[in-house]
OpenMM code with the backbone's topology and positions (N, CA, C; nanometers):
from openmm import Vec3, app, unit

residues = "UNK UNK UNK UNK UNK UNK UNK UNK UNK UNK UNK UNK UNK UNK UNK UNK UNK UNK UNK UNK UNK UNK UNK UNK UNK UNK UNK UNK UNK UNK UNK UNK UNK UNK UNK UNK UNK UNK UNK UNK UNK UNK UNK UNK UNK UNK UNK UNK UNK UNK UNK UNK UNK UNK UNK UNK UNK UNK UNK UNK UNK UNK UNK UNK UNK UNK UNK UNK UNK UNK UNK UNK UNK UNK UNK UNK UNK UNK UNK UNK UNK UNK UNK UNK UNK UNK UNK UNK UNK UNK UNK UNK UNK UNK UNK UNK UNK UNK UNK UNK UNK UNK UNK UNK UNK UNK UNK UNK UNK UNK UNK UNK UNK UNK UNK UNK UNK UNK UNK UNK UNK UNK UNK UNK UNK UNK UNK UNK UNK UNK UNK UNK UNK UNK UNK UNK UNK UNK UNK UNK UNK UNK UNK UNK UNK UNK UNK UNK UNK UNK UNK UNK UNK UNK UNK UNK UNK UNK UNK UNK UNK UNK UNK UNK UNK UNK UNK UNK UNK UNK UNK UNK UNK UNK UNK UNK UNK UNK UNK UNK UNK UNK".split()
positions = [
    Vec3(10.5013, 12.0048, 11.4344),
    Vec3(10.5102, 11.9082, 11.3266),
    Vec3(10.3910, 11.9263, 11.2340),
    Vec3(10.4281, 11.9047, 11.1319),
    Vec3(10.3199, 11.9063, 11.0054),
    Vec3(10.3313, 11.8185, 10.9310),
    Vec3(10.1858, 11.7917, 10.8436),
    Vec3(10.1892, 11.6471, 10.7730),
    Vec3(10.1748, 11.7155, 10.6613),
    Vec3(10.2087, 11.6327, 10.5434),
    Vec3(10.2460, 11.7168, 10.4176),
    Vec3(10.2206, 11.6024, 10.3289),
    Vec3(10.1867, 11.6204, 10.1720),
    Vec3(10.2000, 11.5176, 10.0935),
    Vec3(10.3614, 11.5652, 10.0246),
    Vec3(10.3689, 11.4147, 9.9940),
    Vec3(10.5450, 11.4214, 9.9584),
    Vec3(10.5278, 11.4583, 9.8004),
    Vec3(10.6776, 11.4895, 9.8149),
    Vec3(10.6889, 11.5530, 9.6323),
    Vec3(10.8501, 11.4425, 9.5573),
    Vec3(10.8323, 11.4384, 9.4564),
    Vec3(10.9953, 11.4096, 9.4165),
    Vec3(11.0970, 11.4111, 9.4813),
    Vec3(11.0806, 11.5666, 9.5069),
    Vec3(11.1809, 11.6698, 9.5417),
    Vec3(11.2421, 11.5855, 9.6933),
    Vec3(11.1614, 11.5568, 9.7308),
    Vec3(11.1447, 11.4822, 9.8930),
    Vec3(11.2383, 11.3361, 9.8928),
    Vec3(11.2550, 11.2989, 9.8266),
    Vec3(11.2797, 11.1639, 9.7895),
    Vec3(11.4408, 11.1584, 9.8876),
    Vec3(11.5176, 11.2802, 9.8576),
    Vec3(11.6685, 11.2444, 9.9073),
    Vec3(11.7066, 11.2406, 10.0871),
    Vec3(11.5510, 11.3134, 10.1190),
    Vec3(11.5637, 11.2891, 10.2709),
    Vec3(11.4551, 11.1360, 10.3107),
    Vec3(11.4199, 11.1335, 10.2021),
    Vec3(11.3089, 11.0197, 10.2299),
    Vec3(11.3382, 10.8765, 10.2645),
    Vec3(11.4579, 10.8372, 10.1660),
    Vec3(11.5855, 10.7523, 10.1189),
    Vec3(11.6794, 10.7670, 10.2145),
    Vec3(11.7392, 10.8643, 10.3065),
    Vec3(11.7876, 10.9231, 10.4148),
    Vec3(11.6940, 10.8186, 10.5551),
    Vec3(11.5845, 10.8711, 10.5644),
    Vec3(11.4972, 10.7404, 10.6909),
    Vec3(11.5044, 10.6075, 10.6669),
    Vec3(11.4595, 10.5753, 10.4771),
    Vec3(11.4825, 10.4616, 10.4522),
    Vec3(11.5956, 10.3659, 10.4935),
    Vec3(11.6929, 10.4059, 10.4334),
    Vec3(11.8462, 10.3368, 10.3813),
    Vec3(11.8838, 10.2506, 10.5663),
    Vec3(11.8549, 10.3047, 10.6680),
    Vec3(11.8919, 10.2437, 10.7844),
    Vec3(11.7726, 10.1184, 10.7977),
    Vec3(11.6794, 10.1297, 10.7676),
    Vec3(11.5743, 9.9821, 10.7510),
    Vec3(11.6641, 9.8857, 10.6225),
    Vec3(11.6484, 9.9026, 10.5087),
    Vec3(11.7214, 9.8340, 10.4475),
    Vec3(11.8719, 9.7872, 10.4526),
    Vec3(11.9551, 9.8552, 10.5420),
    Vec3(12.1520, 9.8341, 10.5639),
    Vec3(12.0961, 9.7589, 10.6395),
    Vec3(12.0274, 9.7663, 10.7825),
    Vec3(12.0335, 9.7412, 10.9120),
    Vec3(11.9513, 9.6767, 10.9595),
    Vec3(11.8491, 9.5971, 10.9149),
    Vec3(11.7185, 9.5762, 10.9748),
    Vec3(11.6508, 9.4244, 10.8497),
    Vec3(11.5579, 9.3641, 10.9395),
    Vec3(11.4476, 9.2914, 10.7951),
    Vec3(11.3191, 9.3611, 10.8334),
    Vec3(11.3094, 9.4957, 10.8557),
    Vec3(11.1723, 9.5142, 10.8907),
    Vec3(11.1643, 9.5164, 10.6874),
    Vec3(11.2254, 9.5475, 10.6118),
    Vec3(11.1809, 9.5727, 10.4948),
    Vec3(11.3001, 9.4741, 10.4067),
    Vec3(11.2156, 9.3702, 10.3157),
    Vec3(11.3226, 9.2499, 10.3108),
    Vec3(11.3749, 9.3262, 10.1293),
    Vec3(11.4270, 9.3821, 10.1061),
    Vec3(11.4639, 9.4450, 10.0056),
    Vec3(11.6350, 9.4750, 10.0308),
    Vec3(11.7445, 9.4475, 9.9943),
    Vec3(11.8615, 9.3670, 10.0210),
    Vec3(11.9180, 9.5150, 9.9644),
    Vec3(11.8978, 9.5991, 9.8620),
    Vec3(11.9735, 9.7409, 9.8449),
    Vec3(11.8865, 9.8764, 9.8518),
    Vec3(11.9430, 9.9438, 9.8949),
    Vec3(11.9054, 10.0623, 9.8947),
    Vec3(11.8904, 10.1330, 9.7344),
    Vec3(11.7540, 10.1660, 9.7548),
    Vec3(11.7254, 10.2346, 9.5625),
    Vec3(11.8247, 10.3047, 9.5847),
    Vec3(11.8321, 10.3734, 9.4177),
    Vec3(11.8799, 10.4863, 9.4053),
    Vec3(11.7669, 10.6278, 9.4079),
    Vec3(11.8901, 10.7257, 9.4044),
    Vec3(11.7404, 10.8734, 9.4316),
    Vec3(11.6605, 10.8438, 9.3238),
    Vec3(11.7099, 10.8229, 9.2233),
    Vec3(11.6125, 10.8101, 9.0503),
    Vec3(11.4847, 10.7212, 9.0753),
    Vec3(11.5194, 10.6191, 9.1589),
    Vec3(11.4325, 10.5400, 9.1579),
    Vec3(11.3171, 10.5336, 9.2688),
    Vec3(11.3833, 10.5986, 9.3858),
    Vec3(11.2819, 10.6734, 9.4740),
    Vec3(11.2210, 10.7519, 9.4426),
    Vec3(11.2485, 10.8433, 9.3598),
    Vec3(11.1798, 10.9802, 9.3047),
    Vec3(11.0525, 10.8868, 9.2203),
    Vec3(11.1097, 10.8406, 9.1670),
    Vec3(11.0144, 10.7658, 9.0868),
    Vec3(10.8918, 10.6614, 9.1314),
    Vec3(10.9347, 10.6130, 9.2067),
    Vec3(10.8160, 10.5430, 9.3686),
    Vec3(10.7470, 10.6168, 9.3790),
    Vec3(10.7556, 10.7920, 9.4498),
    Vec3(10.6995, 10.8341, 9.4933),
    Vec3(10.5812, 10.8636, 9.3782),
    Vec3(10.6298, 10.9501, 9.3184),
    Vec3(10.5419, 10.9680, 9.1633),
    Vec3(10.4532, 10.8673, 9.0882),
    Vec3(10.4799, 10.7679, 9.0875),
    Vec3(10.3856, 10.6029, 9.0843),
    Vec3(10.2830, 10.6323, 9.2264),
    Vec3(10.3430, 10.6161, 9.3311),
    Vec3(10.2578, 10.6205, 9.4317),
    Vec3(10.0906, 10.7137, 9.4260),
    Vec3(10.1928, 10.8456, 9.3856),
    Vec3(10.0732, 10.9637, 9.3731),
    Vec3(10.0050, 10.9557, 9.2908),
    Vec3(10.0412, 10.8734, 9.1740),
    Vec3(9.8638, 10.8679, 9.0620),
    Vec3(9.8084, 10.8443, 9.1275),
    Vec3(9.7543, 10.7654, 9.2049),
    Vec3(9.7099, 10.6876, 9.2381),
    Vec3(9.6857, 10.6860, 9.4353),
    Vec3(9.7329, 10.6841, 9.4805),
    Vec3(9.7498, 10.7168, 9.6599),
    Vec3(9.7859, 10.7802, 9.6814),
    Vec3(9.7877, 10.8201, 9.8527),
    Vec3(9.8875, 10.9456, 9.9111),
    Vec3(9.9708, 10.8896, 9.9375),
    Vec3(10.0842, 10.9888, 9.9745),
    Vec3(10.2087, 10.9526, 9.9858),
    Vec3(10.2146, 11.1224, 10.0850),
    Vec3(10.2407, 11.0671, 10.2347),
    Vec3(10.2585, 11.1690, 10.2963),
    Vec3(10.3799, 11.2252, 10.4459),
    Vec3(10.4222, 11.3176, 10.4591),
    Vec3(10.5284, 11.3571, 10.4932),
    Vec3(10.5017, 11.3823, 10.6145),
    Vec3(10.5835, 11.3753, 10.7446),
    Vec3(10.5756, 11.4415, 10.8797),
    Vec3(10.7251, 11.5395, 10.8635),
    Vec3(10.6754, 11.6534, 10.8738),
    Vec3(10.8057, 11.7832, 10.8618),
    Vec3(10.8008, 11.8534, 11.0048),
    Vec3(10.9248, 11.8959, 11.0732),
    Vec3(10.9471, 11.9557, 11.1164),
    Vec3(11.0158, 12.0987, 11.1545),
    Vec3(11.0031, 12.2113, 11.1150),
    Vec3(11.1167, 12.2977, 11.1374),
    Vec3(11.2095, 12.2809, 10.9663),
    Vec3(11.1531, 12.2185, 10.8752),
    Vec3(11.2070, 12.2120, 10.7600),
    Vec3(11.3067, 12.0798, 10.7451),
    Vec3(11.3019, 11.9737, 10.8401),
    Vec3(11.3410, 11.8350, 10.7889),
    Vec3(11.2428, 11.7637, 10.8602),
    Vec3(11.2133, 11.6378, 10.7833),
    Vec3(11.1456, 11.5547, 10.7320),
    Vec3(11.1913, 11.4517, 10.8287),
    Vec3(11.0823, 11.3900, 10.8974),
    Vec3(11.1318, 11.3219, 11.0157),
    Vec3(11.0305, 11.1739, 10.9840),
    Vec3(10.9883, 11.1494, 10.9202),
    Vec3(10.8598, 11.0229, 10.8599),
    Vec3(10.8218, 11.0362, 10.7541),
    Vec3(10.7770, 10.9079, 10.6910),
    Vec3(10.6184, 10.8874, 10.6011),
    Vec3(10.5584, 10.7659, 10.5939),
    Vec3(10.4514, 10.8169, 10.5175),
    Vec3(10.3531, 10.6851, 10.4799),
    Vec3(10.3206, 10.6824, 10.3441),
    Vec3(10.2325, 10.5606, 10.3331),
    Vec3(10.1685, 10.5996, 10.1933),
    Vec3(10.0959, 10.4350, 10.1896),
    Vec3(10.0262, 10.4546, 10.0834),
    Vec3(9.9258, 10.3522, 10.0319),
    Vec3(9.9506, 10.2932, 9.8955),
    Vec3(9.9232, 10.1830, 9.8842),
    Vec3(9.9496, 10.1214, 9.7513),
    Vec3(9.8617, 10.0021, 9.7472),
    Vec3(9.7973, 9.9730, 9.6318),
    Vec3(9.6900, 9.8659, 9.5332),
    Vec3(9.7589, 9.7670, 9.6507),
    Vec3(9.6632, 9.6478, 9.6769),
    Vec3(9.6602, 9.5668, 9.7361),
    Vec3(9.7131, 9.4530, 9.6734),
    Vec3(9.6224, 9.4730, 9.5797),
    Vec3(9.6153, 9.3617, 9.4383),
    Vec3(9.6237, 9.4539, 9.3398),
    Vec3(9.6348, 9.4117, 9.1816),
    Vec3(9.6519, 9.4524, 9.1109),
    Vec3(9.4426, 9.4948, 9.0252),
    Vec3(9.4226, 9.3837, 9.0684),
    Vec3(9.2947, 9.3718, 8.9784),
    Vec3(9.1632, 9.4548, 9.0267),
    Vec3(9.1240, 9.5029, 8.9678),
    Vec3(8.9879, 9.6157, 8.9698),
    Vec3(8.9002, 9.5474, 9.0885),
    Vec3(8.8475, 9.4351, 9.1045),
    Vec3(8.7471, 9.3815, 9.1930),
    Vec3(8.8465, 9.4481, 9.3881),
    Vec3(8.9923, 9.4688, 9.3713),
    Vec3(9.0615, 9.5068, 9.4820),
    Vec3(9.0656, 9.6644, 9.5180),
    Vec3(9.0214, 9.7081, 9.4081),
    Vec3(9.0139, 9.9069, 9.4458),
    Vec3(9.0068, 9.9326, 9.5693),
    Vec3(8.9154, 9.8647, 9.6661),
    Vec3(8.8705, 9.9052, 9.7821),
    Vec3(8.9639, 9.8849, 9.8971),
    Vec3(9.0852, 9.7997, 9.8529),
    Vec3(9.1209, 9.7649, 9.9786),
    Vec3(9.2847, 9.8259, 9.9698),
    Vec3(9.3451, 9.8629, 10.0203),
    Vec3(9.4818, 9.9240, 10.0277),
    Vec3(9.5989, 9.8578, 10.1218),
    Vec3(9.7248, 9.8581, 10.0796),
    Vec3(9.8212, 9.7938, 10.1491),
    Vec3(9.9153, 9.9485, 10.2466),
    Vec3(9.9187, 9.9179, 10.3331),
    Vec3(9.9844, 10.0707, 10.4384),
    Vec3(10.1093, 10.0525, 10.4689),
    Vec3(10.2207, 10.1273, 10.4271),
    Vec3(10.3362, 10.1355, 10.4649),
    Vec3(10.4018, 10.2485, 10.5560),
    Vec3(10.5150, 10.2628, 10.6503),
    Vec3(10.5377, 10.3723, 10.7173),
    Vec3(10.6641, 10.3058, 10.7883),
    Vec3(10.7014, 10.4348, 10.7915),
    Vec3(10.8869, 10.4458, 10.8254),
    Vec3(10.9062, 10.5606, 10.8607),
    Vec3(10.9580, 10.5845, 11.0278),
    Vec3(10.9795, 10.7187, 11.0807),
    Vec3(11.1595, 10.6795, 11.1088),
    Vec3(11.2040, 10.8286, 11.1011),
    Vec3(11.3432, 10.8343, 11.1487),
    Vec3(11.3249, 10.7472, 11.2721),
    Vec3(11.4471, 10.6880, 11.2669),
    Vec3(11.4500, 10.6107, 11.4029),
    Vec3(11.4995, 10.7068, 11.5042),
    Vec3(11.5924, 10.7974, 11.4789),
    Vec3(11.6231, 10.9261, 11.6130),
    Vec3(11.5017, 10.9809, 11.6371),
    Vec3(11.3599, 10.9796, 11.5913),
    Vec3(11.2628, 11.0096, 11.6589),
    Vec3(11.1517, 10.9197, 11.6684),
    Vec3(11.1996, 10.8133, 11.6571),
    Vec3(11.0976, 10.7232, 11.7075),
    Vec3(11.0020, 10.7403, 11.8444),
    Vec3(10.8999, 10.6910, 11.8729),
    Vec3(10.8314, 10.7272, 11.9960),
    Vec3(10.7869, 10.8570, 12.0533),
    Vec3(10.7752, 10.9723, 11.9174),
    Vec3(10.7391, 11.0727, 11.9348),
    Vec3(10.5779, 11.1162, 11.8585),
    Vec3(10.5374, 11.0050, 11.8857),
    Vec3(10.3817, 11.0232, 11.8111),
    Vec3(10.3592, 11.0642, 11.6639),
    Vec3(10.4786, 11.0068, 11.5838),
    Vec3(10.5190, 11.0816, 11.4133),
    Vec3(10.4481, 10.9847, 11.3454),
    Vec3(10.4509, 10.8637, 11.3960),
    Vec3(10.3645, 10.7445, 11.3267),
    Vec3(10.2190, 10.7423, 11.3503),
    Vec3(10.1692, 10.8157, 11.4434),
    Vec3(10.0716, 10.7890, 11.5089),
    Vec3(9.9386, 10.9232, 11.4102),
    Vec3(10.0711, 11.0519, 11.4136),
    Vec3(10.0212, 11.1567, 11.3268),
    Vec3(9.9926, 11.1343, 11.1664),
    Vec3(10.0845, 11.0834, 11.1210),
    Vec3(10.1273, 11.0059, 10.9843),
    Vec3(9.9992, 10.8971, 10.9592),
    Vec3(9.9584, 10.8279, 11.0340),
    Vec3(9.8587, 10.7212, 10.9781),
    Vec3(9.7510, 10.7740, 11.0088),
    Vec3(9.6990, 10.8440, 11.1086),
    Vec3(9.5618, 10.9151, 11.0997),
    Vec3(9.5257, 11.0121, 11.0022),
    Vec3(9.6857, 11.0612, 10.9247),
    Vec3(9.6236, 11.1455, 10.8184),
    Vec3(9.5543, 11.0611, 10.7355),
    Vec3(9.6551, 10.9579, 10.6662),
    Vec3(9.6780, 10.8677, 10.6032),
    Vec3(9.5455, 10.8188, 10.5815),
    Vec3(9.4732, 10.7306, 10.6904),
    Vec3(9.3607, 10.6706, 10.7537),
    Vec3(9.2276, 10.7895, 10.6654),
    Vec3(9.2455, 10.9139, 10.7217),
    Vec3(9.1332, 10.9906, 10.6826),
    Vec3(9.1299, 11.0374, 10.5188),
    Vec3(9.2494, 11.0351, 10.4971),
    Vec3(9.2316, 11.0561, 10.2984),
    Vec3(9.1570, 10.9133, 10.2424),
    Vec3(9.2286, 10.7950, 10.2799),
    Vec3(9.1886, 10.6672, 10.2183),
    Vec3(9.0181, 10.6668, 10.2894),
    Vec3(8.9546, 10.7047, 10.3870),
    Vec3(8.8862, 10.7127, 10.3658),
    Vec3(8.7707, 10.7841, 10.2737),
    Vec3(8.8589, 10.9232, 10.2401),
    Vec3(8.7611, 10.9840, 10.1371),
    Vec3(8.8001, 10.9210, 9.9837),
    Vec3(8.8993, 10.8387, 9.9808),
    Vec3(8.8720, 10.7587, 9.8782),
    Vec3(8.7812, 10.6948, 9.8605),
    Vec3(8.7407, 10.6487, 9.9511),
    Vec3(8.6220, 10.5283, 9.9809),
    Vec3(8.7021, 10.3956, 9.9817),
    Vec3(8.7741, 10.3748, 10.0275),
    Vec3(8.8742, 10.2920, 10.0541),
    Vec3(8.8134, 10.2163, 10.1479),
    Vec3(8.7973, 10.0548, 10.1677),
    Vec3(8.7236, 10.0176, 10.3132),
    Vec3(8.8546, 9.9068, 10.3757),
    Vec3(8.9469, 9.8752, 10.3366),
    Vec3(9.0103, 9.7395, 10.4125),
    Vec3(9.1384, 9.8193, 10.3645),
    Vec3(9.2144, 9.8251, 10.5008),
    Vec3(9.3575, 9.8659, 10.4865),
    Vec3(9.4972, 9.7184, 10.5684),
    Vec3(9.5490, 9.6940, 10.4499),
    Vec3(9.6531, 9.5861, 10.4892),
    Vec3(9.7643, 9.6174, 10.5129),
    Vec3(9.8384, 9.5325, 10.6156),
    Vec3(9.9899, 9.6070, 10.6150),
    Vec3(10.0722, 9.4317, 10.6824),
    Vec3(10.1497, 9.4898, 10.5793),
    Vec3(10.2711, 9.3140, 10.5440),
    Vec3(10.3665, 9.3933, 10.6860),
    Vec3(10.3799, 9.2846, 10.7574),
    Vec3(10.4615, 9.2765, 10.9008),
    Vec3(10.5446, 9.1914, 10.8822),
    Vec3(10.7213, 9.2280, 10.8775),
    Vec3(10.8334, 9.1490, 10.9264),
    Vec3(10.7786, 9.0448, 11.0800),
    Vec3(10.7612, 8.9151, 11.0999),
    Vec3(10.7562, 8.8777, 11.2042),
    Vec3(10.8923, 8.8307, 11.3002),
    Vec3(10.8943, 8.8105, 11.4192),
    Vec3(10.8767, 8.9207, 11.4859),
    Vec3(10.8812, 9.0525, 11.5316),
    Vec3(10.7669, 9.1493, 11.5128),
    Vec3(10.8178, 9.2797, 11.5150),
    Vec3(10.7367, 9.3556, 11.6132),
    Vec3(10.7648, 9.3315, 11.7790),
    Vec3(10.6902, 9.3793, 11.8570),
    Vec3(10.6320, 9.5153, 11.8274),
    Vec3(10.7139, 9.6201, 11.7929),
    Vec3(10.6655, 9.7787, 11.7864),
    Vec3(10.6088, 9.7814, 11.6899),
    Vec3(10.6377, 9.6924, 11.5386),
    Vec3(10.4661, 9.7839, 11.4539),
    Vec3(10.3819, 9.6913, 11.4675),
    Vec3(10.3920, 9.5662, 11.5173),
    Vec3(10.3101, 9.5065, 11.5623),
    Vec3(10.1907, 9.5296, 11.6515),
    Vec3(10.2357, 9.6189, 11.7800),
    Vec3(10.1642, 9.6498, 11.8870),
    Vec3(10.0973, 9.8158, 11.8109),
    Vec3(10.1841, 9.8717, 11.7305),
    Vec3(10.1791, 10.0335, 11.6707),
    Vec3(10.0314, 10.0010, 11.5952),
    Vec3(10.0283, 9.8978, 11.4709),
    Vec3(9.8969, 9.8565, 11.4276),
    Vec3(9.8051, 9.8452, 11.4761),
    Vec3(9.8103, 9.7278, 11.6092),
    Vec3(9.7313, 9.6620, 11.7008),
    Vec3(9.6209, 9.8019, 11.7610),
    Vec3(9.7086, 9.9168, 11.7838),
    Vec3(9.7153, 10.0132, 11.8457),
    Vec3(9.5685, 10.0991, 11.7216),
    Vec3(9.6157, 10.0985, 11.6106),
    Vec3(9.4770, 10.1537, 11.5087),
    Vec3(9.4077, 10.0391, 11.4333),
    Vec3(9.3846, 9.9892, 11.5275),
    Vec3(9.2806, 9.8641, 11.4993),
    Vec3(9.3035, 9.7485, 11.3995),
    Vec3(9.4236, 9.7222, 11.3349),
    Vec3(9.4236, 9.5967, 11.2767),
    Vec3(9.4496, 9.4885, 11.3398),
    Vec3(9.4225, 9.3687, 11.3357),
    Vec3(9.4315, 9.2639, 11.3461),
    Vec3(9.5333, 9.1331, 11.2691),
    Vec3(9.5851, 9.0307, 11.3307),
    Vec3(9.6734, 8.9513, 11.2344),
    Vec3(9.5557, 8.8474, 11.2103),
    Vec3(9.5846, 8.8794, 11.0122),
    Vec3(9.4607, 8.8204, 10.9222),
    Vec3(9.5566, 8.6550, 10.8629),
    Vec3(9.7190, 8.6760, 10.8766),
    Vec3(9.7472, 8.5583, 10.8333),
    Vec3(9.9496, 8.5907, 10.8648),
    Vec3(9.9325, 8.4639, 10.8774),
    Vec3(10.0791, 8.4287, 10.9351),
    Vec3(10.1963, 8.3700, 10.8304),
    Vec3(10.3278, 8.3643, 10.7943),
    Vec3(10.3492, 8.3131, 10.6738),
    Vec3(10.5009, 8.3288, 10.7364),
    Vec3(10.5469, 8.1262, 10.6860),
    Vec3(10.6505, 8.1269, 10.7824),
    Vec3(10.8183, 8.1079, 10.6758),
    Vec3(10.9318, 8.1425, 10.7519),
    Vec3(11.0097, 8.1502, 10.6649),
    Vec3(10.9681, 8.2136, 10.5072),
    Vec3(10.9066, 8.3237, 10.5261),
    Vec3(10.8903, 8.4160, 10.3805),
    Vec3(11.0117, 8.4898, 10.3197),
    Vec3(11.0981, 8.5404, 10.4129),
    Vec3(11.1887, 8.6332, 10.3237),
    Vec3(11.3347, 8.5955, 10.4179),
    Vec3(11.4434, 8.5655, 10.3332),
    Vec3(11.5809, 8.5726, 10.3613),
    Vec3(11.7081, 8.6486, 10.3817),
    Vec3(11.7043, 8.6949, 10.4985),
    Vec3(11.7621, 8.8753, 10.4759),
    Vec3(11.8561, 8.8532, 10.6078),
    Vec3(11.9790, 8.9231, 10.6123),
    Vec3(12.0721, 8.9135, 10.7574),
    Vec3(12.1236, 8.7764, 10.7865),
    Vec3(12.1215, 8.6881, 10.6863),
    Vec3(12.1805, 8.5693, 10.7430),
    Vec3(12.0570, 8.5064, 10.8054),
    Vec3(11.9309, 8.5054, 10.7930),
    Vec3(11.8395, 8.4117, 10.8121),
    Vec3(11.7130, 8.4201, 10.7894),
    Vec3(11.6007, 8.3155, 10.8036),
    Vec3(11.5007, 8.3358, 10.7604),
    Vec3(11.4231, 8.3799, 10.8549),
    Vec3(11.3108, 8.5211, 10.7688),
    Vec3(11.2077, 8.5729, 10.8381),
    Vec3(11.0751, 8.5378, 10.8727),
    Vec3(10.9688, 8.5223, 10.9141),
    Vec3(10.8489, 8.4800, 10.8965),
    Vec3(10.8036, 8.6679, 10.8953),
    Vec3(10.6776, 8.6437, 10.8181),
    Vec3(10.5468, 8.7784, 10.8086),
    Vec3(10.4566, 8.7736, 10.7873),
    Vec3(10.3686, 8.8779, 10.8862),
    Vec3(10.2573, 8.8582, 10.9155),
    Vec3(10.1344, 8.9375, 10.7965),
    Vec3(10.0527, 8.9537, 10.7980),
    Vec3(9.9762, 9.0215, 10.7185),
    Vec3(9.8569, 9.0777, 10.8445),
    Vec3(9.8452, 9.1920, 10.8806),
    Vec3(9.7476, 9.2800, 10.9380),
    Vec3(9.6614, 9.3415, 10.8480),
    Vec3(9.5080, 9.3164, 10.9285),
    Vec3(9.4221, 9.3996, 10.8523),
    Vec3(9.3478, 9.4998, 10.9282),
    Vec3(9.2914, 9.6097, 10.8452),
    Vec3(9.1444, 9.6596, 10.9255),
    Vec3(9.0407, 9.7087, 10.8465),
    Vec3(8.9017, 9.7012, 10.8695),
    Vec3(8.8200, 9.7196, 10.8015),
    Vec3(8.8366, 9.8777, 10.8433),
    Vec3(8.8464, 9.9784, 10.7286),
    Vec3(8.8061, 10.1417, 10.7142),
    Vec3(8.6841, 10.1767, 10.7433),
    Vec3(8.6035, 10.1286, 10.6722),
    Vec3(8.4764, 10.1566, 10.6568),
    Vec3(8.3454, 10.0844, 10.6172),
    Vec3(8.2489, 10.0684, 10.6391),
    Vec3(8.1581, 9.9575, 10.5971),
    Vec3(8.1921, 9.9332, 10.4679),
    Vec3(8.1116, 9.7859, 10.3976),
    Vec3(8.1284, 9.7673, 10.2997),
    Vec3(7.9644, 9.7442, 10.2149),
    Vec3(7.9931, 9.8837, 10.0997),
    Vec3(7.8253, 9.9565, 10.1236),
    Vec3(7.8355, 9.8301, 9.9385),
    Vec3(7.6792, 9.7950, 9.9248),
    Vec3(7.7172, 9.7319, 9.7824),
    Vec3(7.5908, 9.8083, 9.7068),
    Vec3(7.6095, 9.8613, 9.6175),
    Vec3(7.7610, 9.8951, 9.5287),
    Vec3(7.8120, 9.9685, 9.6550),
    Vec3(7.9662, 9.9628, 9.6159),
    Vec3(8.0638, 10.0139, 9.6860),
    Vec3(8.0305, 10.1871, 9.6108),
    Vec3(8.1456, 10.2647, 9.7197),
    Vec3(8.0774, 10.4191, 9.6166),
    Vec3(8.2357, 10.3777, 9.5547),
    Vec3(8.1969, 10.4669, 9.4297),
    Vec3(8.3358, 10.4192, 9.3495),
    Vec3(8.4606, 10.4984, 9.3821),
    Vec3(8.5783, 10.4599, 9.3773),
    Vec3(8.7127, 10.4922, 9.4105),
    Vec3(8.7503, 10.6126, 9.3763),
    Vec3(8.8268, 10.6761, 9.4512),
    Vec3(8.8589, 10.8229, 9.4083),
    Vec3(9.0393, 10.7917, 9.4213),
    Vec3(9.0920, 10.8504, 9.2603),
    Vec3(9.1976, 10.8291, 9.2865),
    Vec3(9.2729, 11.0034, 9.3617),
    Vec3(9.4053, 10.9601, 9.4427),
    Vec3(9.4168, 11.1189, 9.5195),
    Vec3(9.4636, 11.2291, 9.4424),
    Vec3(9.4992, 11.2467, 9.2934),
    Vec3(9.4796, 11.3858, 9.2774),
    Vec3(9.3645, 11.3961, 9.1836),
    Vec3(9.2445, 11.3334, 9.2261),
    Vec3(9.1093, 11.3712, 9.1997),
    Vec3(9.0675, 11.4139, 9.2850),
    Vec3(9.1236, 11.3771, 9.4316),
    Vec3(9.1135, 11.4050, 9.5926),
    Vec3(9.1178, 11.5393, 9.5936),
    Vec3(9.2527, 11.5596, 9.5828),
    Vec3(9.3087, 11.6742, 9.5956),
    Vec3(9.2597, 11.7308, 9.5022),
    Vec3(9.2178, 11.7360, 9.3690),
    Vec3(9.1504, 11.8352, 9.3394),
    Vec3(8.9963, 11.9066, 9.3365),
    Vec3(8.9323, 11.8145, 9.3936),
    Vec3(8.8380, 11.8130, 9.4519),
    Vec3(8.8677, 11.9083, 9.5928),
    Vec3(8.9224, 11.8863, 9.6915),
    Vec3(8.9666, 11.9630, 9.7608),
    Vec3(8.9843, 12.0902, 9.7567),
    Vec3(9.0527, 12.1270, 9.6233),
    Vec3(9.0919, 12.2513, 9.6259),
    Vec3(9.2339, 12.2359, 9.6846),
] * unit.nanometer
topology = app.Topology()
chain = topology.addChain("A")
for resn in residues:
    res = topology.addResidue(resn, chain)
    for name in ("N", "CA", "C"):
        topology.addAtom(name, app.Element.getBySymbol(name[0]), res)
């Protein structure tokens, strides 16, 4: 398995992992499945700005993750919201586990220090999956979203990345990353 940053191009297998959380599930309270146009287009928003990254296998695409503004407003640069969705036919194969440690180590060379992640409640597995890379439940929030014929409660998990140096060092957006990188 290999971790990869995602492209456009990626979007129709991406939407492929997705579409069974959104038909089937409230882990993600969003009632239709985008279209490719509009996934393609997520992803590409995503990448000004964050990674957006792929677990490939053998040439299909079995996970991802990615990062997105917390808040909208400049005083929030530092802190990031974490999303991730693995095929469910390979769930429990350490794809999430590979996927957020990449994840984890770019936002850190952002200088990124507080990573959040919005939890469907109850949701034992990313619940315990988080618990598992150190976040914590920062706040509880009941009957939030209406999806399947009833109401959900969700949680909000946090974790501190990295100290919080003042001045902060300033934000690196990722294809300054990446080009910095090489």
């Amino acid at each position: 398995m290999y971790i990869r940053t995602a492209t456009p191009q990626d979007a129709g297998a991406l939407l492929d992992i997705y579409a069974p959380y959104v038909e089937h599930t409230a882990v993600t309270f969003e009632y239709t499945v985008p279209t490719l146009p509009d996934f393609e287009s997520r992803i590409r928003h995503t990448l000004e700005k964050y990674p957006y990254l792929t677990a490939e296998e053998d040439g299909v695409l079995l996970g991802y993750t990615y990062a997105s503004a917390f808040k909208g407003r400049a005083a929030y640069d530092w802190s990031a919201e974490t999303s991730i969705y693995v095929d469910r036919a390979h769930s429990g194969k350490g794809i999430g586990t590979a996927l957020y440690k990449a994840l984890e180590e770019i936002l850190r060379r952002q200088h990124i220090c507080n990573l959040c992640a919005c939890i469907t409640y109850p949701n034992p597995a990313s619940t315990a999956f988080h618990e598992h890379f150190g976040y914590q439940t920062a706040a509880h929030f009941h009957a939030s979203g209406f999806k399947g014929g009833k109401w959900h409660d969700m949680i909000w998990m946090e974790k501190e990345l990295c100290l919080h140096a003042v001045p902060p060092l300033p934000f690196i957006p990722f294809p300054q990353l990446a080009e910095k990188n090489g």
